[in-house]
N, C-alpha and C positions, 0 to 999 in steps of 0.2 A: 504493500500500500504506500511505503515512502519510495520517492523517485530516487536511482542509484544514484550513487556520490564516485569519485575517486577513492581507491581507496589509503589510508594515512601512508606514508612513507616508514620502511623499517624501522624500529627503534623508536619510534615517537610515543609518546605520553599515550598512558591511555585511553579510550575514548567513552567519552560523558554525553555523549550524545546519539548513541546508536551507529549508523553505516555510515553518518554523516561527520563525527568527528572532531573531535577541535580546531582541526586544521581546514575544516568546510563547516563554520559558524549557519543556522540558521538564514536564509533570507527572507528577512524578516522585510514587513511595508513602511515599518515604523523605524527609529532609528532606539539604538540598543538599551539605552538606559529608558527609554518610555518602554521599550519590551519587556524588559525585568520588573518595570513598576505594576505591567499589566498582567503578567502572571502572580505576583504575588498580592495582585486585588481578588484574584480567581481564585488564588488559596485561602484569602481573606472570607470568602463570599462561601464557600463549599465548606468550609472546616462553620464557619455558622450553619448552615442547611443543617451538614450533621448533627452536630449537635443538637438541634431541633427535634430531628429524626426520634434519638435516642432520649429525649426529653417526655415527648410525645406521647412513645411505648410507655413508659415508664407512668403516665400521667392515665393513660387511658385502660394501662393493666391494673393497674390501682384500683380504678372505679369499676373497672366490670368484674374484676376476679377479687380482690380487695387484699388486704395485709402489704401498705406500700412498701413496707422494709423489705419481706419479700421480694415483690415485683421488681422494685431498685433494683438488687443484688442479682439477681435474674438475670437481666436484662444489661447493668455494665456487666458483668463477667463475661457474660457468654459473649458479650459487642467487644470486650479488649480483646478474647482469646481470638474471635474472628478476624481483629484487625490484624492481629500477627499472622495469619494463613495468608490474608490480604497481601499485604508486602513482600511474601514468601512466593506467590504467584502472580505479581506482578515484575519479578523478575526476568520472566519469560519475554514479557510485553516491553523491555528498555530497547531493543532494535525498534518497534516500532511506537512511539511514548506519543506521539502526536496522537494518531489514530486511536492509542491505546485508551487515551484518558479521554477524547472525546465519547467512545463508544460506554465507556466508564461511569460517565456524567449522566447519559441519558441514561443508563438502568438505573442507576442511584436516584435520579430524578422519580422515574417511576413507580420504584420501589419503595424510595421512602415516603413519597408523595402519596400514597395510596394504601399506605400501611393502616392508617387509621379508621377509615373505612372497613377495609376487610376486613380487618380485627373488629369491630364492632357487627360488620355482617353476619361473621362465622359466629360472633357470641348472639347477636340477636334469633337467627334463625335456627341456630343447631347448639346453643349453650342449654336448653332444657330438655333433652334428650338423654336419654339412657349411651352408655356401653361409652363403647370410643369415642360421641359426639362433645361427653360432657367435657371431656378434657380439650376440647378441639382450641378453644381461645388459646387454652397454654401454648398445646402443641405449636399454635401461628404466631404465638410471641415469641418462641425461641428458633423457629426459623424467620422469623423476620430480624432479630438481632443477626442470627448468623448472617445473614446474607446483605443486611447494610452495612456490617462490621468487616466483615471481607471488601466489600467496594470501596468502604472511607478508607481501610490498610494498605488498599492499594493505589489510593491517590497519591500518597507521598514520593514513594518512588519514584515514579513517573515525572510529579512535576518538578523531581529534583534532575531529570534529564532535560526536560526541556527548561526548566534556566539557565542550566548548563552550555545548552544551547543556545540561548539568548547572548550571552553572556560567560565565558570561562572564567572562574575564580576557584579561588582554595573551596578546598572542601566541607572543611569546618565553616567557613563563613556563609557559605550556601546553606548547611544545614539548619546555621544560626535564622538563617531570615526567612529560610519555609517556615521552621518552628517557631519563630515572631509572629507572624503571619497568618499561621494557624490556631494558635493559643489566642490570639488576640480575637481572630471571628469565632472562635469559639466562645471566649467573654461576652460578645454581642449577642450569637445565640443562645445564650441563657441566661441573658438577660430579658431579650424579644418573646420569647416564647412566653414566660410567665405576666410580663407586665405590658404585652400588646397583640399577642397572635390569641392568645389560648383568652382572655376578657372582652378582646372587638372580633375576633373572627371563629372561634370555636376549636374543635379539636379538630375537627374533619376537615375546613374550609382552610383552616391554618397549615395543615399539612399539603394541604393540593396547593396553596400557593407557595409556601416552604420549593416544594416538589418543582413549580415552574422556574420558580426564578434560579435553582441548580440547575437547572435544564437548559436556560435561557441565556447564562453565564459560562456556562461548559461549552458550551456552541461556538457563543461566540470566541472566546479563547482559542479553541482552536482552528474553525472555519476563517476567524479573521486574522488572526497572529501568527500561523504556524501551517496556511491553510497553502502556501509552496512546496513545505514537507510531503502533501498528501497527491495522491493521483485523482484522475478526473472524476474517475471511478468510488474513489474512497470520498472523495469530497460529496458525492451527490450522493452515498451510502450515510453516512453521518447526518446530511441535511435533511435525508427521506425522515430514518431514526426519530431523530428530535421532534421532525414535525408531526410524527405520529405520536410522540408521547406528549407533546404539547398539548396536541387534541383533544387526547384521552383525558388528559388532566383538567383543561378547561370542558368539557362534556361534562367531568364528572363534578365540578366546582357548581354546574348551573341546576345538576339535577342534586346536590347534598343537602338542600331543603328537603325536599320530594322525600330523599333516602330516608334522612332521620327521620322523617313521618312515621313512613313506614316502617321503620325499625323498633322507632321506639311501641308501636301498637304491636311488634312481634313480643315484644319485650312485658309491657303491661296491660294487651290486651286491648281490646277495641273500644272501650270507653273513657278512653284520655281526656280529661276534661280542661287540665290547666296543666300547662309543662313551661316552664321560664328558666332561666339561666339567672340567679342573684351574682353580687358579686365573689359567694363564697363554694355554692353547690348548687346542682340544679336540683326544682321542687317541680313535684310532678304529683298532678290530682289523681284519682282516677273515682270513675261511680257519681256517687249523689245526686244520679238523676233515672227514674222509672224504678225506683225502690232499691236500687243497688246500694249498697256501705258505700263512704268516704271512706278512700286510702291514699296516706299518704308516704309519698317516697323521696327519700333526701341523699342526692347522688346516687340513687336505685337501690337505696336501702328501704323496707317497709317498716316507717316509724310509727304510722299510725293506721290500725284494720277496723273502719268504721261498726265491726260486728262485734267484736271484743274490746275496744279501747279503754270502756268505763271500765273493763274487771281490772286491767291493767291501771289505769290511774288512780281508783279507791284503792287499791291493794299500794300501791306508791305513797300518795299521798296521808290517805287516813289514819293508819297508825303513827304516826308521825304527829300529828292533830292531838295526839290524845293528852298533851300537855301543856303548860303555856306555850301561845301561837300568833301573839299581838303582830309580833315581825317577823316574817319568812320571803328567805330567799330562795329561789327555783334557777337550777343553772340547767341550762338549755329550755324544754317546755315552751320554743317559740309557738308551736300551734296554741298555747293557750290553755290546753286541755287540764293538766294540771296545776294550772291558777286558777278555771273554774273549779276543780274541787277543792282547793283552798279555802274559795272566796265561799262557799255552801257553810264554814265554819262564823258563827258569831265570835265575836270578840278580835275579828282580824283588823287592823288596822294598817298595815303595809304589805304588800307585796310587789318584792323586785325582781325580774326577771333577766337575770344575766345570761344571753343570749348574744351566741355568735355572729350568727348571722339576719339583721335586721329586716332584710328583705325578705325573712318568713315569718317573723313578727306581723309584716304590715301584711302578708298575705294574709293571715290568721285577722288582723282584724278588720279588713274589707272585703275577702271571699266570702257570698255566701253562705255555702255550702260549709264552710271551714268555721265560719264567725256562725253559726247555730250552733255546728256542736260544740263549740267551745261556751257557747250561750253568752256569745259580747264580751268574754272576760275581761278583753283590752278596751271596753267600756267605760269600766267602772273604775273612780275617780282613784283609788287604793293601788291599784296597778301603774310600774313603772317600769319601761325596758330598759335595760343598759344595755350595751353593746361592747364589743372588745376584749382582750385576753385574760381569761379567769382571771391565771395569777396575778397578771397586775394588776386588776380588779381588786382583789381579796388582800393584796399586800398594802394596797391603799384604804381598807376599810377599817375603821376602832375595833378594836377589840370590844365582844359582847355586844357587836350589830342584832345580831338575827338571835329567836327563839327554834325557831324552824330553821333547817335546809333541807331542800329535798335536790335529790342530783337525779334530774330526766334526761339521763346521758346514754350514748350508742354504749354496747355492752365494749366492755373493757378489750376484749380481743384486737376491736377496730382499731386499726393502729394510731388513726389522729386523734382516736381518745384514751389511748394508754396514760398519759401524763396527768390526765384528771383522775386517775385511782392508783396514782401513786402515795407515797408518806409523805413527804414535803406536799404534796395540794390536800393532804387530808389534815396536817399539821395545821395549813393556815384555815382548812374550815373550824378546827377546833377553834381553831385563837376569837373567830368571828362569832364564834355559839355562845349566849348566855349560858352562866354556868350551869342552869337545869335543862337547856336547851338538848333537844333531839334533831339528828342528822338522820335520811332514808335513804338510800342508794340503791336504784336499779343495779345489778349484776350479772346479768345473763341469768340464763336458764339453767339452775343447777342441778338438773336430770342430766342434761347432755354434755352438760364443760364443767364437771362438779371441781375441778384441780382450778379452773381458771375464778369459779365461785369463791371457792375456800381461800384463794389467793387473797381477793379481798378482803373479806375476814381478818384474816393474818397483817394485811397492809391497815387495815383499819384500828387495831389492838397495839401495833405499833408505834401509828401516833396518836397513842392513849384516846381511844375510842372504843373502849370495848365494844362490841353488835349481837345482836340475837338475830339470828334466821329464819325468815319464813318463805315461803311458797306458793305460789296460785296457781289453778289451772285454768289453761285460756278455753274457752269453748272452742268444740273442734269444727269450724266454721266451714270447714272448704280445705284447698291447697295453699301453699305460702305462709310463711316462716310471722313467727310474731315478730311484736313490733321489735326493732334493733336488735334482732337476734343473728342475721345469718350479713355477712358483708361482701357486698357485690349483689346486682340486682338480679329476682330470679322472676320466672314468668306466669304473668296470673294466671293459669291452669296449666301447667306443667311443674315439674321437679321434685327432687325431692321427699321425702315427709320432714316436714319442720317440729323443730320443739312444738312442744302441745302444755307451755307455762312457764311461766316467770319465776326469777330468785331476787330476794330482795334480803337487805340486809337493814336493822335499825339501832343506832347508834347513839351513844350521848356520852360521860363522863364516867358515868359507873352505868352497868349495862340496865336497859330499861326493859320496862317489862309492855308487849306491845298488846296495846289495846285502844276502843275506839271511843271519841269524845261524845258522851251522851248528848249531849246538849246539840248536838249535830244533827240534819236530817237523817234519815235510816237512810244508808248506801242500797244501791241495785240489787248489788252481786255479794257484798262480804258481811260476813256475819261473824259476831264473837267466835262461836264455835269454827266458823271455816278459817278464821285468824288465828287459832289456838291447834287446830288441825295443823294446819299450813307449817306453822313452828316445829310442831312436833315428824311431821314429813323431811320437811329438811337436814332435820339435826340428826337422822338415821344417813345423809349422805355425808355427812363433817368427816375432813379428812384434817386431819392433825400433823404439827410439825414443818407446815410451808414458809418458805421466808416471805419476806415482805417483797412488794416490786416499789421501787425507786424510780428516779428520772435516769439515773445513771445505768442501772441496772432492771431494766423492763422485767416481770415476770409473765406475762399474758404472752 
């Protein structure tokens, strides 16, 4: 594909440039120093894509399969080890390094452009499926690292030829300003991706144009810099290439509206009634209308199953209730749900709801559908949202704020909420508890993760919060997992059998004894007796002698 050269004279240096040589420099259209500036914009431009690429995976394995410390480790491991195969077989491609990294750029383009889509296709449509299908998302995450991580390993080489080409210098100093060059657009793409691709353009739409503009930079690189190297042949192979992945990628940029439509009703079923992107996760309605339950889903977790919600929030909330309760704080609870059962107690006079994400606050108190079953809680003059990170929240609050806390948080497994059921975040709820005050803590479901249950427990006693345990069963409503139970989103009639009930844990200074405040309406669903039960069910799974989990040292 490159056109023959003379070839070097005996003895001479070796050659950095394929057939062509140090002794027969590139003819290039530009003159040498704007040539070297123009390849190491390409390296600038391509080393950001990747990055992107491998950001992406990582962003979009998180939310559909969940545990992102997993997916991370996943996904760079297997992306480094492919980058070294990369380099290793781009050694072949130094005789032809023009053509090589042209045809290079458009699969990378492709492939990385398009990763995010299919990985959401293959989990939309065949993620609830039995046998081989359920694993299929992994399986395409770990070929889609291999196979970008080979392409980005074998950019470098290549474009350490044709600088060489541009331009003969030391070798060191060549290496010095690929690797400036790359590192540097790689700081750019990670920095783009999180604070302007992945907030204005989404995962999918970011990827596809991620996807063009390597396509469109690769191209040009070598159709206009290096486009003497190639034959007539090679040159209209390259330009065909590009223009069909170009295509491809703009087709698929116009239909990723259409797609997620459809995906996401493969996903939660055909009654989507409200799906938005907040600034933090996306909320997604489904039901409350022809008699269906409200459920809702946060990042594709199901937080809340409009058939079961109240057993799960009286069982949360009420024993907790059962003492003084002037002031309570709710950490998460943006649908409101358990600030109306709060608010069912007399004698309350604050409630704060520190709340991550704002933008499901206000869904909670202008959706319909969301603002009845919560019954307006964000109404009523006693309720307060705050927003922004517990800890700092909680580090800046007097000690002996609150009578109450209740924590309506994803179960501990979930990785971005490992840190709220730690000892230091349970240390500073102590500090903010008046001294008879009660702490309640959602914990997963201690039938099916009784190690990851007990853990709390353990983490809770630690920082001097003794707990009692009790249990609820959810009604067995249908398919799909109770609320914050399972991480990564699964499909409303398919998958699985989900836990069938809640663990909860109830906390204060010396350990209290859980029971419900008379003076309160009668709950739906719990009853003394099913509250005394519950306890007594639980405490036949206590597993003894677990350490505590830390911020430094996670246990879930």
């Amino acid at each position: 594909m490159i056109e023959p050269h003379a070839p070097a004279p005996p003895g001479s240096p070796p050659s950095w440039g394929g057939p062509c040589g140090p002794e027969a420099p590139a003819r290039l259209p530009v003159r040498p120093a704007v040539g070297r500036f123009l390849v190491l914009a390409g390296v600038f431009v391509c080393a950001a894509c990747g990055l992107v690429y491998e950001l992406e995976l990582v962003a979009l394995a998180s939310y559909l399969i969940g545990d992102s410390v997993t997916q991370a480790s996943v996904v760079l491991s297997v992306m480094v080890f492919a980058m070294g195969l990369g380099s290793l077989a781009a050694k072949r491609l130094r005789g032809l390094a023009a053509a090589g990294f042209g045809a290079l750029e458009a699969a990378l383009a492709l492939v990385g452009g398009s990763s995010a889509m299919l990985l959401y296709a293959v989990f939309a449509w065949t993620g609830g499926w039995g046998g081989l299908w359920a694993d299929g998302p992994r399986i395409l995450l770990v070929a889609f690292s291999l196979a970008i991580g080979v392409l980005i390993g074998a950019e470098v080489p290549l474009l350490m030829e044709l600088i060489q080409r541009v331009r003969r210098q030391d070798p060191g100093g060549a290496v010095a300003d690929l690797f400036a060059a790359d590192y540097v657009g790689a700081l750019v793409g990670g920095l783009a991706f999180p604070f302007v691709l992945l907030p204005f353009l989404g995962q999918l739409t970011g990827a596809l144009l991620t996807g063009t503009v390597n396509a469109v930079v690769g191209a040009a690189l070598v159709l206009g810099l290096f486009r003497r190297d190639l034959t007539r042949r090679a040159r209209w192979l390259l330009l065909t290439a590009n223009a069909v992945v170009l295509a491809l990628l703009a087709t698929a940029t116009v239909l990723a509206d259409d797609f997620e439509r459809a995906a996401r009703h493969a996903v939660y079923g055909q009654d989507v009634r409200v799906a938005v992107r907040t600034g933090v996760q996306e909320v997604v309605l489904t039901g409350d209308a022809d008699g269906r339950p409200l459920d809702l889903f946060l990042d594709g977790r199901l937080r809340v199953r409009g058939s079961d919600e109240r057993s799960y929030h009286e069982a949360l909330v009420r024993p907790a209730m059962g003492g003084p309760h002037a002031r309570v704080l709710i950490l998460g609870g943006g649908d409101g749900l358990a600030a109306r059962e709060v608010l069912r107690h007399p004698g309350v006079r604050r409630v704060d709801v520190l709340e991550a994400d704002p933008g499901l606050a206000r869904l909670a108190r202008h959706d319909p559908g969301l603002s009845t079953l919560n019954e307006h809680a964000y109404g009523d003059a006693r309720v307060r949202v705050l927003s922004g990170d517990a800890f700092h929240r909680l580090r800046a609050t007097p000690s002996a704020t609150y009578d109450v806390v209740i924590s309506d948080l994803p179960d501990p497994g979930v990785t971005a909420s490992t840190k709220l059921y730690s000892q230091e975040f349970y240390g500073l709820l102590r500090r903010v508890l008046a001294p008879d005050g009660r702490l309640a803590v959602h914990a997963g479901p201690v039938d099916a993760r009784p190690r990851a249950f007990w853990t709390v427990d353990a983490t809770l006693r630690a920082a001097g919060l003794p707990a009692v345990a009790y249990r609820v069963g959810a009604r067995d409503t249908g398919p799909g997992p109770g609320p914050g139970s399972v991480p990564g989103p699964r499909r409303a009639a398919a998958g699985p059998p989900a836990p069938r009930g809640w663990g909860f844990l109830l906390a204060a200074r010396t350990a209290p004894a859980p029971r419900l405040d008379p003076a309160a309406p009668r709950p739906h669903s719990l009853t003394p007796d099913s509250l005394a039960r519950g306890v007594r069910e639980a405490a036949r799974t206590r597993m003894a002698g677990l350490p505590p989990s830390t911020l430094v040292h996670p246990r879930f």
